[in-house]
N, CA, C and O atoms as a Tripos MOL2 file, in Angstrom:
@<TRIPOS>MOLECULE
protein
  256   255    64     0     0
PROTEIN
NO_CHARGES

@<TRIPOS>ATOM
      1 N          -4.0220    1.7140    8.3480 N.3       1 UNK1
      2 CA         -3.3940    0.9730    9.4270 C.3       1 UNK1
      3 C          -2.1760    0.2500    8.8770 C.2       1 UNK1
      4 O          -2.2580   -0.3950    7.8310 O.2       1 UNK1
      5 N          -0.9350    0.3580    9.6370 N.am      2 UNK2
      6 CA          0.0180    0.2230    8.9160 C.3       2 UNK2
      7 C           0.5790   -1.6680    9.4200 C.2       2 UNK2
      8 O           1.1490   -1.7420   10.5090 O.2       2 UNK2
      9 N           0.4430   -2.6240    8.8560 N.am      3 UNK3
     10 CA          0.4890   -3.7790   10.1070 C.3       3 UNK3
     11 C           1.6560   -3.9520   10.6880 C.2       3 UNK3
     12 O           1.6670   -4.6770   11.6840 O.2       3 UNK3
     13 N           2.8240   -3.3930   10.2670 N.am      4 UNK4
     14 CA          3.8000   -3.6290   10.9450 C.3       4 UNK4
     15 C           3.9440   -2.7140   11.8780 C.2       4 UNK4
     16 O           5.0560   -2.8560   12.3880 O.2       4 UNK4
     17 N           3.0940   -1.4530   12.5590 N.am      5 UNK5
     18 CA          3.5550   -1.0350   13.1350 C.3       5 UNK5
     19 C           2.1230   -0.8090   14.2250 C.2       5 UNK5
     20 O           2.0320    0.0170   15.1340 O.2       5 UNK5
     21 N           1.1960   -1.7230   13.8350 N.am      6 UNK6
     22 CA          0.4750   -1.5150   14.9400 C.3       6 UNK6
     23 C          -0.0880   -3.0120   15.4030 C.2       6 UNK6
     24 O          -0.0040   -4.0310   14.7190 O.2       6 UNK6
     25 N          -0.6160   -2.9140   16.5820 N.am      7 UNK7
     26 CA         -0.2260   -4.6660   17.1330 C.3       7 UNK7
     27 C          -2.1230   -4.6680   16.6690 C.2       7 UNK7
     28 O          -2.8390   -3.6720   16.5650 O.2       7 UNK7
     29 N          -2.4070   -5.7150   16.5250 N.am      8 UNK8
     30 CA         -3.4480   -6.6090   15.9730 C.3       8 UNK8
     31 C          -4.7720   -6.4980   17.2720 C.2       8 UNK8
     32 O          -4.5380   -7.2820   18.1910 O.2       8 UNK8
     33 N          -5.7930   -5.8460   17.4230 N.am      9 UNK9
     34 CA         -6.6820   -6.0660   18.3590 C.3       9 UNK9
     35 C          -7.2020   -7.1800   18.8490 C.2       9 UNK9
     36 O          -7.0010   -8.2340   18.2450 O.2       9 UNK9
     37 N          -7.9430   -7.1590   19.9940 N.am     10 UNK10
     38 CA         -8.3980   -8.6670   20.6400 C.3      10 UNK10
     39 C          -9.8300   -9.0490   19.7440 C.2      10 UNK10
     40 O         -10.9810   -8.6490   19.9220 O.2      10 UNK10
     41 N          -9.4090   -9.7570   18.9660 N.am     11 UNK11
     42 CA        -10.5810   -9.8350   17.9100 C.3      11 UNK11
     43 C         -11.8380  -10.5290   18.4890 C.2      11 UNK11
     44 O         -12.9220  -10.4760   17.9070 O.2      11 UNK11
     45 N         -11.6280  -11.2590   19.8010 N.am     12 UNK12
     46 CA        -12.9750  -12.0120   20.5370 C.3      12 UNK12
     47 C         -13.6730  -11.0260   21.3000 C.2      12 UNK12
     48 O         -14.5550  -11.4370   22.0540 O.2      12 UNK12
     49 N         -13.4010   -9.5910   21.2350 N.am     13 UNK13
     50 CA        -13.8400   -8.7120   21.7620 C.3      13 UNK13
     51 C         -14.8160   -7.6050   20.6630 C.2      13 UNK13
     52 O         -15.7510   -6.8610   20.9580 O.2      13 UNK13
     53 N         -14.1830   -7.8550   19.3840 N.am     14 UNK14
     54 CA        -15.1280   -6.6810   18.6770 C.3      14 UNK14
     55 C         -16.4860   -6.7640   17.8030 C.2      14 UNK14
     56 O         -16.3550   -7.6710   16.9820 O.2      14 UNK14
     57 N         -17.1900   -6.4100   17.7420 N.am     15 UNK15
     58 CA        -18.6200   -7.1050   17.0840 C.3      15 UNK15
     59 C         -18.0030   -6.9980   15.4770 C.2      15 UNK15
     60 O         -16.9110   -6.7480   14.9670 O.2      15 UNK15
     61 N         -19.3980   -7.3460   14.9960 N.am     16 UNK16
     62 CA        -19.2120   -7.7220   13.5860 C.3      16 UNK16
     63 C         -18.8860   -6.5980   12.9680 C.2      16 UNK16
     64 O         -17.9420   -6.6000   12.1780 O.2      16 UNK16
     65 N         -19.4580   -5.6970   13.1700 N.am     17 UNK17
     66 CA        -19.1240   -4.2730   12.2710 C.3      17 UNK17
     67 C         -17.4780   -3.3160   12.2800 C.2      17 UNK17
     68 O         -16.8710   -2.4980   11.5890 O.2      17 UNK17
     69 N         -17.3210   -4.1450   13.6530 N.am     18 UNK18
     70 CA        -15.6160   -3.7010   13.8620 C.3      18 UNK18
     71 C         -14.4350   -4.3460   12.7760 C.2      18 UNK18
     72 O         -13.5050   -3.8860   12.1140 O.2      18 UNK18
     73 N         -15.0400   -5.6580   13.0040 N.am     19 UNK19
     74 CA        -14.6250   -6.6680   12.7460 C.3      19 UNK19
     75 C         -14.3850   -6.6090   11.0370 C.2      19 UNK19
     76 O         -13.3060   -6.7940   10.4740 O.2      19 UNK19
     77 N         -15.8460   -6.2640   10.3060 N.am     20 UNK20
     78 CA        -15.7360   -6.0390    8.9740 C.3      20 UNK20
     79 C         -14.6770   -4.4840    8.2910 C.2      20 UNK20
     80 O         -14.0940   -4.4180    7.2090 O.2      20 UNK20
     81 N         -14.7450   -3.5570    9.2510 N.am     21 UNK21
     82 CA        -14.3790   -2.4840    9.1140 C.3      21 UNK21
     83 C         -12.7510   -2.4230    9.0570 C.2      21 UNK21
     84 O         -12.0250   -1.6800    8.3950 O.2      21 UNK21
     85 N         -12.3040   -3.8630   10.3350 N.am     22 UNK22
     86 CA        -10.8470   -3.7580   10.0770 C.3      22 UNK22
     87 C         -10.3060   -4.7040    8.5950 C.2      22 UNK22
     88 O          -9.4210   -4.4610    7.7740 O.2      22 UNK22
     89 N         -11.3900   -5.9730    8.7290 N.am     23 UNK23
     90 CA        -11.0930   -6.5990    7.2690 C.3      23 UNK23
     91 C         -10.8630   -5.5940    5.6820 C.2      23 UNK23
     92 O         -10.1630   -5.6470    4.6710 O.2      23 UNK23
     93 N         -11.8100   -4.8240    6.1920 N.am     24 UNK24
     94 CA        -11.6200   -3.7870    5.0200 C.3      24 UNK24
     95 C         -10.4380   -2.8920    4.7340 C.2      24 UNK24
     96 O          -9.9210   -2.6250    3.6490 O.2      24 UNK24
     97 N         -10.1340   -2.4970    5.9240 N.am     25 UNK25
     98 CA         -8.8640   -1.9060    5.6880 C.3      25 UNK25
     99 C          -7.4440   -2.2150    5.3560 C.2      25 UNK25
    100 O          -6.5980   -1.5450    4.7640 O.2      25 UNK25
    101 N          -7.3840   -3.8350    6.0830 N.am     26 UNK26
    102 CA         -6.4720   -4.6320    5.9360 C.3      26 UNK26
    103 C          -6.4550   -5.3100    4.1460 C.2      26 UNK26
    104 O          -5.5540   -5.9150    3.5660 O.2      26 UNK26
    105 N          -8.0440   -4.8380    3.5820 N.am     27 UNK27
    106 CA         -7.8170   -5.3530    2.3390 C.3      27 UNK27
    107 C          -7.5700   -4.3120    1.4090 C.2      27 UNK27
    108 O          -7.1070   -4.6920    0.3340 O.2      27 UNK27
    109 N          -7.8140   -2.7660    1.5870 N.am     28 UNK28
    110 CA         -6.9750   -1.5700    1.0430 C.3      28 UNK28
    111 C          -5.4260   -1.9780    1.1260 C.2      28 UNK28
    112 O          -4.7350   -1.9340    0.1080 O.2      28 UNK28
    113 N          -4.9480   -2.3360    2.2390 N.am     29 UNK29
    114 CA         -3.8340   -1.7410    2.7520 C.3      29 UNK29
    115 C          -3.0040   -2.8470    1.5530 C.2      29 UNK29
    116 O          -2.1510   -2.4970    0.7370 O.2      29 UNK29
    117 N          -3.6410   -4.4530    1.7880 N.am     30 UNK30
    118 CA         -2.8730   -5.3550    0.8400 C.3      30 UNK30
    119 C          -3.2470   -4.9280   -0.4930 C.2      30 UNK30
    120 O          -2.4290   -5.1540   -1.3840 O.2      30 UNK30
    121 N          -4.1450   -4.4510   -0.7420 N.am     31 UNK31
    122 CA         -4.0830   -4.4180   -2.3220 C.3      31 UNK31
    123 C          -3.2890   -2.9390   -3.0060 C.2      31 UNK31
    124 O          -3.1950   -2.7410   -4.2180 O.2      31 UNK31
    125 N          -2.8190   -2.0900   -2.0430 N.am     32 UNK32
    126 CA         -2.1010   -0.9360   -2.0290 C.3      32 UNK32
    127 C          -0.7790   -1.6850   -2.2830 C.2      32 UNK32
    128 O          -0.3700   -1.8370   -3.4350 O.2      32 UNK32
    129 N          -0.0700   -2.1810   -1.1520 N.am     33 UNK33
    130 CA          1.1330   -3.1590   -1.2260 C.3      33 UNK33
    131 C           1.4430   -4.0220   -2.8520 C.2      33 UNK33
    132 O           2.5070   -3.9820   -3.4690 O.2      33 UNK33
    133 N           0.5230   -4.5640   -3.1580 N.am     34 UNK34
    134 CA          0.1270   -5.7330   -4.4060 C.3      34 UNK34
    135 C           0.3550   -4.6370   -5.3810 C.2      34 UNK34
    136 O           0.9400   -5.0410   -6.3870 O.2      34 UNK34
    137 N           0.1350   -3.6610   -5.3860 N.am     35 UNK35
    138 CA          0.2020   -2.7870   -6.3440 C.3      35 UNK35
    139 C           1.9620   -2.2320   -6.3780 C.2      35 UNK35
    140 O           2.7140   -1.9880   -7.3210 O.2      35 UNK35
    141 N           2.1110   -2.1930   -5.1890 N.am     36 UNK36
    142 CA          3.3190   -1.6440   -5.0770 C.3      36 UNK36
    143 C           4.2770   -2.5260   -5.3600 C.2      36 UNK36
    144 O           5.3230   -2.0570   -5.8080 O.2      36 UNK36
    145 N           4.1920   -3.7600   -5.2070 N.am     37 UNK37
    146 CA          4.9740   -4.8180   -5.5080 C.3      37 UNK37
    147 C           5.4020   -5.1300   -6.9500 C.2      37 UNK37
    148 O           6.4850   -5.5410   -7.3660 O.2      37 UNK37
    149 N           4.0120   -4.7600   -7.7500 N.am     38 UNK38
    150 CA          3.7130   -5.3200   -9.1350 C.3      38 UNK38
    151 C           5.1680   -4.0580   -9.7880 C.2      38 UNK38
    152 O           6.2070   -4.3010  -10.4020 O.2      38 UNK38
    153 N           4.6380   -2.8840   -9.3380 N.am     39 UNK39
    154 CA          5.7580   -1.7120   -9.6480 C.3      39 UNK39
    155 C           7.1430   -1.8240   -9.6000 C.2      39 UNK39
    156 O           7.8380   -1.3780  -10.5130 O.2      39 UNK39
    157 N           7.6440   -2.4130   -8.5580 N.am     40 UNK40
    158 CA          8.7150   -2.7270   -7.9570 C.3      40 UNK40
    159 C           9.5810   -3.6020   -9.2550 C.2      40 UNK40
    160 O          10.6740   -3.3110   -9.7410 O.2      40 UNK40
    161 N           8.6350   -4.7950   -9.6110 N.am     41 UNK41
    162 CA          9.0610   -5.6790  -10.2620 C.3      41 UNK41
    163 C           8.9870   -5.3310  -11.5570 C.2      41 UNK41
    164 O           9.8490   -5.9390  -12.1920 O.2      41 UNK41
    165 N           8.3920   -4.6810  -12.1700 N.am     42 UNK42
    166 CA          8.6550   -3.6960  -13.3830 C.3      42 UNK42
    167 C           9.3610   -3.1790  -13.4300 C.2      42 UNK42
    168 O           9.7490   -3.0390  -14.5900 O.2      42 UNK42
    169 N          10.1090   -2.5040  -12.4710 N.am     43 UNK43
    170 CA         11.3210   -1.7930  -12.4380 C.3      43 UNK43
    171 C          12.0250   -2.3570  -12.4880 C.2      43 UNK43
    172 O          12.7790   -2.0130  -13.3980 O.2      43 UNK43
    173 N          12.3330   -3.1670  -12.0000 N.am     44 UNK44
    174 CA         13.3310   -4.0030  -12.1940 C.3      44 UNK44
    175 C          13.4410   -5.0530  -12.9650 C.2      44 UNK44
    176 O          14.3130   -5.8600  -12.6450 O.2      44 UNK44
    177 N          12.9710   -5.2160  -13.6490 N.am     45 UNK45
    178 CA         12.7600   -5.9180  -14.9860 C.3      45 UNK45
    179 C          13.1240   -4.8860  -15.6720 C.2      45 UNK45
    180 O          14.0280   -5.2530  -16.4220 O.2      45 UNK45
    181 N          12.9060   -3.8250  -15.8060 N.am     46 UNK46
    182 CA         13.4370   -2.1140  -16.5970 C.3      46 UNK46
    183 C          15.0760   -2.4740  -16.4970 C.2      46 UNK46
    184 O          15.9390   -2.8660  -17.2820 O.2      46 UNK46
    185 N          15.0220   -2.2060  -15.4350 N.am     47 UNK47
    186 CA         16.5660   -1.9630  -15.6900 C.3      47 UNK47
    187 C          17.7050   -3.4300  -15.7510 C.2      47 UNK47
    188 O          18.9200   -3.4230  -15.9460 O.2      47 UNK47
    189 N          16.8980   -4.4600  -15.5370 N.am     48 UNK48
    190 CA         17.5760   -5.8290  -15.9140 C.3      48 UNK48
    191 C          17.7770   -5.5450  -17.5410 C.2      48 UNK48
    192 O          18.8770   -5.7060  -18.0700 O.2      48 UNK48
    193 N          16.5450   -5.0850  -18.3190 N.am     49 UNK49
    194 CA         17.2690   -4.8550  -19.7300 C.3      49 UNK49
    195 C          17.7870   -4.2690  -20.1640 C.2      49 UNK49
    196 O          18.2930   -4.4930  -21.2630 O.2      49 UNK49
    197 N          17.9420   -3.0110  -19.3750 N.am     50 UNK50
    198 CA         19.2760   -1.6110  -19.2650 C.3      50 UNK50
    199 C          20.0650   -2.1550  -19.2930 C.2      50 UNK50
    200 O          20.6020   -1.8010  -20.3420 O.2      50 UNK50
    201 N          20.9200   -3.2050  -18.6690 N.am     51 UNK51
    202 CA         22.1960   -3.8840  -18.0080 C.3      51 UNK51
    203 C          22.4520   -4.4170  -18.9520 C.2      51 UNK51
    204 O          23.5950   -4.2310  -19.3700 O.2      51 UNK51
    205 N          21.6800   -5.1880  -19.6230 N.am     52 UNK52
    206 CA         22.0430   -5.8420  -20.9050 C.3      52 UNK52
    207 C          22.2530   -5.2240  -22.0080 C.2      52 UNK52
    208 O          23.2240   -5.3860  -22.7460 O.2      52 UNK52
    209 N          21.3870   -4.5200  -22.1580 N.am     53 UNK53
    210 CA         22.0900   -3.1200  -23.9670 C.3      53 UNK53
    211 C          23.1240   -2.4350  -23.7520 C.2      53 UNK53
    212 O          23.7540   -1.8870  -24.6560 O.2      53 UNK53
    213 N          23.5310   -2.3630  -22.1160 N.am     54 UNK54
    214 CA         24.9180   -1.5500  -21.8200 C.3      54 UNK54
    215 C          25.6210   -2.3060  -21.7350 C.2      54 UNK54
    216 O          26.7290   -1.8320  -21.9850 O.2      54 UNK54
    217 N          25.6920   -3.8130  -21.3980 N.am     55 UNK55
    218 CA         26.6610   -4.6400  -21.9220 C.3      55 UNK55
    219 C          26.7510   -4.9330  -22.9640 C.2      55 UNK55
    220 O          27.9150   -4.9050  -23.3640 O.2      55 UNK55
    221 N          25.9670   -5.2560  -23.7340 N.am     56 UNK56
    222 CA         26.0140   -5.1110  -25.4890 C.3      56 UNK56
    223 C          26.8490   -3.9460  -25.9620 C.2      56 UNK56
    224 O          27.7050   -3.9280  -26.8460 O.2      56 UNK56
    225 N          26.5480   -3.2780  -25.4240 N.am     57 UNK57
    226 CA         27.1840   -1.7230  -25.8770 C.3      57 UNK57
    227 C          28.7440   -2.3160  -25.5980 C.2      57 UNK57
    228 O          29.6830   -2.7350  -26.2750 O.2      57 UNK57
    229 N          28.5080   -2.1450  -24.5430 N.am     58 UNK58
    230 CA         30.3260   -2.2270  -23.7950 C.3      58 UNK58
    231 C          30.6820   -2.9960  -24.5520 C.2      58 UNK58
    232 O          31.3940   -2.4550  -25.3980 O.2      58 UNK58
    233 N          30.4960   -4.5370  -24.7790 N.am     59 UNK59
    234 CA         31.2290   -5.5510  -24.9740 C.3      59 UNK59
    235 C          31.4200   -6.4550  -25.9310 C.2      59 UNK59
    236 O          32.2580   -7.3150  -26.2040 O.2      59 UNK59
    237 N          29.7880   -5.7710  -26.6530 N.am     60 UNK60
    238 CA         29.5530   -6.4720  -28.0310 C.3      60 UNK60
    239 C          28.5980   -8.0370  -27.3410 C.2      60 UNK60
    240 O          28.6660   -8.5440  -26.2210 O.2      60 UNK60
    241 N          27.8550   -8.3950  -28.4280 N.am     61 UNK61
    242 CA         27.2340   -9.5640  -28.6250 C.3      61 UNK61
    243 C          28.1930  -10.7800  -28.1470 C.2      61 UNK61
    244 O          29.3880  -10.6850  -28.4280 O.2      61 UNK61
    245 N          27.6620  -12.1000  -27.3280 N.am     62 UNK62
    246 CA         28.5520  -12.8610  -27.7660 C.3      62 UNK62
    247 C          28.4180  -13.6180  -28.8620 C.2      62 UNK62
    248 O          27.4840  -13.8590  -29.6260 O.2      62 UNK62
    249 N          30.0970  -14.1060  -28.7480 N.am     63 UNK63
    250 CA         29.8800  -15.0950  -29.9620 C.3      63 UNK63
    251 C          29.4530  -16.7940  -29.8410 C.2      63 UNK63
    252 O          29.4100  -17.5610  -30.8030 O.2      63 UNK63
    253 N          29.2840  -16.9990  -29.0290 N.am     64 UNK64
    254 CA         29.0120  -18.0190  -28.9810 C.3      64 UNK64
    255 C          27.5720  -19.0630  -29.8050 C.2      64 UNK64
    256 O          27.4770  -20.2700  -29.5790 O.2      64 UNK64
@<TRIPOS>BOND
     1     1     2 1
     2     2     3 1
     3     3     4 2
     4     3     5 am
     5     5     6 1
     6     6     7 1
     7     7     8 2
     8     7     9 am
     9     9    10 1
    10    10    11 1
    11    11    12 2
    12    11    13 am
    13    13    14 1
    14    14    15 1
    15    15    16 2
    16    15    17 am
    17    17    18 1
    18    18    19 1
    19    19    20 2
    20    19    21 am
    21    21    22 1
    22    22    23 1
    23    23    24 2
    24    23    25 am
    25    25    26 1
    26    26    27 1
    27    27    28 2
    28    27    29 am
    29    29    30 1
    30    30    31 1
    31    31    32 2
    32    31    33 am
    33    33    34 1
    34    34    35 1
    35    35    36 2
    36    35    37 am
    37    37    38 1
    38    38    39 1
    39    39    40 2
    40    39    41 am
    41    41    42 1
    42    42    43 1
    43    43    44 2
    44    43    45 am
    45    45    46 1
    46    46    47 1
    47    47    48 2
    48    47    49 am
    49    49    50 1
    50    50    51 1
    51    51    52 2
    52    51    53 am
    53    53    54 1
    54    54    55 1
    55    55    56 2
    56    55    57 am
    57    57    58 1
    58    58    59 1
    59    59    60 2
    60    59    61 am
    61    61    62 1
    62    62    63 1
    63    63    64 2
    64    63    65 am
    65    65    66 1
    66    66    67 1
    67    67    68 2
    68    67    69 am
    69    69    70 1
    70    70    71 1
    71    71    72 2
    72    71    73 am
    73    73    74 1
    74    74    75 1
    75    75    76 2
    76    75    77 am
    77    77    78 1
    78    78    79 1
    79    79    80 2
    80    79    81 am
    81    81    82 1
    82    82    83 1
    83    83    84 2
    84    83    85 am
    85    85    86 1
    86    86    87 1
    87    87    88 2
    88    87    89 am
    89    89    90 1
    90    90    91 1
    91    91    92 2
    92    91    93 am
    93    93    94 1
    94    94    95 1
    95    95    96 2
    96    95    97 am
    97    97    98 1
    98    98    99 1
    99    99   100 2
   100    99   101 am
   101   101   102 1
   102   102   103 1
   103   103   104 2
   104   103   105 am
   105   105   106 1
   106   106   107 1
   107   107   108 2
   108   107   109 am
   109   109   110 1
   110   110   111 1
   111   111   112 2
   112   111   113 am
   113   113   114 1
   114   114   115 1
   115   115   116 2
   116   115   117 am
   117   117   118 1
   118   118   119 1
   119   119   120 2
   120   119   121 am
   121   121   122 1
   122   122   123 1
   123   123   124 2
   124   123   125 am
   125   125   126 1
   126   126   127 1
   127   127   128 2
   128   127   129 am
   129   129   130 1
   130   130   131 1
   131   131   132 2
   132   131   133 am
   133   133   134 1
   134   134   135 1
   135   135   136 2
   136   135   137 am
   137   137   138 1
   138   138   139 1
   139   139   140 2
   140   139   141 am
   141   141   142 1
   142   142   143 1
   143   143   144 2
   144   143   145 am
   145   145   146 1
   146   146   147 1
   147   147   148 2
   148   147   149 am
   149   149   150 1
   150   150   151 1
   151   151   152 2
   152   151   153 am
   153   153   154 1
   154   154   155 1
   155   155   156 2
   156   155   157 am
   157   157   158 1
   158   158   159 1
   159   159   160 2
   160   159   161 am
   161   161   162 1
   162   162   163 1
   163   163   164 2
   164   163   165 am
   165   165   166 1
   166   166   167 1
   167   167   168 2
   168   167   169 am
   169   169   170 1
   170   170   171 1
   171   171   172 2
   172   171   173 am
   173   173   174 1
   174   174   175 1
   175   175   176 2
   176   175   177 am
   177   177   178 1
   178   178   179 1
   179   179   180 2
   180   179   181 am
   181   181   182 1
   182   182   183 1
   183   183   184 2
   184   183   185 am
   185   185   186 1
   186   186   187 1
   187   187   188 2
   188   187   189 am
   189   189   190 1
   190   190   191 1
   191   191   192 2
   192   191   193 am
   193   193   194 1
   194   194   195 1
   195   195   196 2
   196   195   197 am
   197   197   198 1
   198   198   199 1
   199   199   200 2
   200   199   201 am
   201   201   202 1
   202   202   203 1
   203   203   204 2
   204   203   205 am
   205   205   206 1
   206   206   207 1
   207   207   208 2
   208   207   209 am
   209   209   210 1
   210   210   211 1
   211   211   212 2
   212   211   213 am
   213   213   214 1
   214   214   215 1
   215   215   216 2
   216   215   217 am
   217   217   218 1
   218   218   219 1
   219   219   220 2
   220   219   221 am
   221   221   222 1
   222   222   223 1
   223   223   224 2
   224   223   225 am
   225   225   226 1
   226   226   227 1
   227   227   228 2
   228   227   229 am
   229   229   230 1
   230   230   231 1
   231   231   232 2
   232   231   233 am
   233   233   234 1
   234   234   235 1
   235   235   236 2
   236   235   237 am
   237   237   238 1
   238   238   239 1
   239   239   240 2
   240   239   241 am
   241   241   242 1
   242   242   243 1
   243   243   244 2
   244   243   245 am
   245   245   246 1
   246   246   247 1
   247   247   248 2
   248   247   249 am
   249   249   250 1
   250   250   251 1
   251   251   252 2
   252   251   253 am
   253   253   254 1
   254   254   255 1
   255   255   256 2
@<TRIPOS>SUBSTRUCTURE
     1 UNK1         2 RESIDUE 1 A UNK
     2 UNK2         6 RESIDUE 1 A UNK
     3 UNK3        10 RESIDUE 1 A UNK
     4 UNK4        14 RESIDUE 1 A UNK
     5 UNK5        18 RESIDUE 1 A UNK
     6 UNK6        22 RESIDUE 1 A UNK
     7 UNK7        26 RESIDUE 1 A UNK
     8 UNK8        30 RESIDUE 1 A UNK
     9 UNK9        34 RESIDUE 1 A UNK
    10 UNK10       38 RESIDUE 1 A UNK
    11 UNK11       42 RESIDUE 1 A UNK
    12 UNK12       46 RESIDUE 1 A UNK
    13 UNK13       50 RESIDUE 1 A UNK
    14 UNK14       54 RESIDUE 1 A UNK
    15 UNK15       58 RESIDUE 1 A UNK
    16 UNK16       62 RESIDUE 1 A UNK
    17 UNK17       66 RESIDUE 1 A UNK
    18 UNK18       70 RESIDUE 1 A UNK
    19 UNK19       74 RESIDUE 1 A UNK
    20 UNK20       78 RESIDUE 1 A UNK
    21 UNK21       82 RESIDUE 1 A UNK
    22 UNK22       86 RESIDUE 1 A UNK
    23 UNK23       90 RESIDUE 1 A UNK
    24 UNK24       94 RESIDUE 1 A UNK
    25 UNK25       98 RESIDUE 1 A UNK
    26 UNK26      102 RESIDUE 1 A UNK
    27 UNK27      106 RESIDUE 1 A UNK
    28 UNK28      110 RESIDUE 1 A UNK
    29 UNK29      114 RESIDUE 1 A UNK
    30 UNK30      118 RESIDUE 1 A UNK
    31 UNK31      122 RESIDUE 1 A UNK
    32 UNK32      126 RESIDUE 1 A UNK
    33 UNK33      130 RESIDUE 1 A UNK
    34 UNK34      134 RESIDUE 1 A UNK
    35 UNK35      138 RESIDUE 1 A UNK
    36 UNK36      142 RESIDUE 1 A UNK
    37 UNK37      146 RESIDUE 1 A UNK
    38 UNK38      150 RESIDUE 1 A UNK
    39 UNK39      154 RESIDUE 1 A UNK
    40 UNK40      158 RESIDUE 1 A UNK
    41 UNK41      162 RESIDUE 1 A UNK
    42 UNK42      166 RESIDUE 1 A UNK
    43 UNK43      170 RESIDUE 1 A UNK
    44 UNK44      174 RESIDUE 1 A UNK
    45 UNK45      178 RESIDUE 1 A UNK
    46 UNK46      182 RESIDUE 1 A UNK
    47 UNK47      186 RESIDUE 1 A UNK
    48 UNK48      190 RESIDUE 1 A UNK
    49 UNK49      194 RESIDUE 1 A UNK
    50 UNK50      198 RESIDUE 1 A UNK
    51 UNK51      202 RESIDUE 1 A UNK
    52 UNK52      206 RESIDUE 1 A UNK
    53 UNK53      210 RESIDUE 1 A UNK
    54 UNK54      214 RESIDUE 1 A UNK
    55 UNK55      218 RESIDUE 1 A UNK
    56 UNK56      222 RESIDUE 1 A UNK
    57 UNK57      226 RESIDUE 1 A UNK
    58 UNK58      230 RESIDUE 1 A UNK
    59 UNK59      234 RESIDUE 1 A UNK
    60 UNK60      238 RESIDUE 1 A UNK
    61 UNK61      242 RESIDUE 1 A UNK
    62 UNK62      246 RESIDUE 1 A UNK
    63 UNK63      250 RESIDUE 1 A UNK
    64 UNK64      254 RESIDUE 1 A UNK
């Protein structure tokens, strides 16, 4: 279930087993995301230190 693209059921309407069944999915779906996030930010932390050895490269160390 994707949450942004599907609207949220009338939750005073579904018994417990509905109820647990959507919690569950909603807790795949975030810990799918959490995962995807963690990736994201590795990557880019990757190539934040790319940027820097190619400016090293380019420009040399500073001196400061």
């Amino acid at each position: 279930m994707d949450s942004a693209n599907a609207a949220l059921p009338d939750l005073d309407r579904l018994n417990i087993a509905e109820l647990k069944s959507l919690l569950r999915e909603q807790h795949a779906e975030l810990i799918t995301k959490d995962a995807q996030l963690l990736s994201y930010s590795v990557e880019i932390e990757t190539l934040k230190l790319q940027i820097l050895k190619l400016r090293r490269m380019q420009f040399g160390n500073k001196s400061e």
